[in-house]
C-alpha positions in Angstrom: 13.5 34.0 40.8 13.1 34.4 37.0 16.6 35.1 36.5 17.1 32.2 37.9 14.7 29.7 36.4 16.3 31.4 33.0 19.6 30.7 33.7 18.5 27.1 34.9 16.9 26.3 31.3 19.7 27.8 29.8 22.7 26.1 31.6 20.6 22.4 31.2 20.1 23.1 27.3 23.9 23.8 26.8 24.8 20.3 28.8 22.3 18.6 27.3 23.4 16.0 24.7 21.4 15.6 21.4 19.7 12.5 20.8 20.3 9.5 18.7 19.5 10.0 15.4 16.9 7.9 14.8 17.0 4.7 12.7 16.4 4.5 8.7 13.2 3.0 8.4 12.8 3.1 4.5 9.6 5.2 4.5 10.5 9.0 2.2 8.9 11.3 4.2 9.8 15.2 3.9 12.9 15.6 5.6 14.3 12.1 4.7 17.8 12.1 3.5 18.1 9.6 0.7 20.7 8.1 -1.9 20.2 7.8 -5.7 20.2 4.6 -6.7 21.9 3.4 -10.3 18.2 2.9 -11.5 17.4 6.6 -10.1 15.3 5.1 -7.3 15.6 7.0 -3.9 16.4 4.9 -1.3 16.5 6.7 2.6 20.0 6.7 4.8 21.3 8.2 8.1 21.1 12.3 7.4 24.4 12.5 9.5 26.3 10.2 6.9 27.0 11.4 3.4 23.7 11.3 0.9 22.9 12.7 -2.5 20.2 14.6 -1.6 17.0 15.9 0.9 13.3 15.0 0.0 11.2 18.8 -0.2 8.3 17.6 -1.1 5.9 14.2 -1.4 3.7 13.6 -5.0 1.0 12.1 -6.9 2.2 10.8 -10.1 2.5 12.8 -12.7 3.8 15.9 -11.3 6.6 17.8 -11.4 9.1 19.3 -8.9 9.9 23.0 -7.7 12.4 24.9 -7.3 15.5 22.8 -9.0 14.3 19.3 -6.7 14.4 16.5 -8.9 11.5 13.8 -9.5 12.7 11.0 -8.1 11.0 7.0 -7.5 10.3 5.6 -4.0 12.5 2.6 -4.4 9.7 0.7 -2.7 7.2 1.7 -5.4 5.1 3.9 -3.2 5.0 7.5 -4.7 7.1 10.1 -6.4 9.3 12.1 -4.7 11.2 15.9 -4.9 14.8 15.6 -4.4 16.9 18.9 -3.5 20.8 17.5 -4.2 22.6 18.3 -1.5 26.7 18.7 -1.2 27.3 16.4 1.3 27.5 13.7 -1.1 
């Protein structure tokens, strides 16, 4: 019965299609795949288009980034972000 409740799990994750990426909703969170902007704002777009770079890491003002990320501006105004470049760009 195990076997068999394994190979279930197994066969339904390897039909199952992944989900709809979901929507941009402008809010940098870690994670969020954004854009540079000309005034070096970054702006969030789809992860599965091509994108400039990844936020790592949310800030206070004032701070600075690890590991090679690059301080970037919410382009709303609300915080300071890391940016890890990315070559998908």
């Amino acid at each position: 019965m195990a076997a068999l409740g394994i190979g279930f799990v197994l066969v339904n994750a390897a039909l199952t299609k992944p989900g709809k990426e979901p929507p941009v909703d402008h809010m940098l969170n870690v994670g969020s795949c954004v854009d540079i902007m000309q005034n070096g704002d970054a702006t969030e777009v789809q992860c599965g288009a091509p994108h400039d770079g990844v936020v790592t890491e949310m800030l206070p003002a004032n701070s600075v980034c690890d590991g090679g990320a690059e301080l970037r501006h919410d382009h709303q105004g609300l915080g300071d972000v890391c940016v890890q470049r990315s070559s998908t760009g």
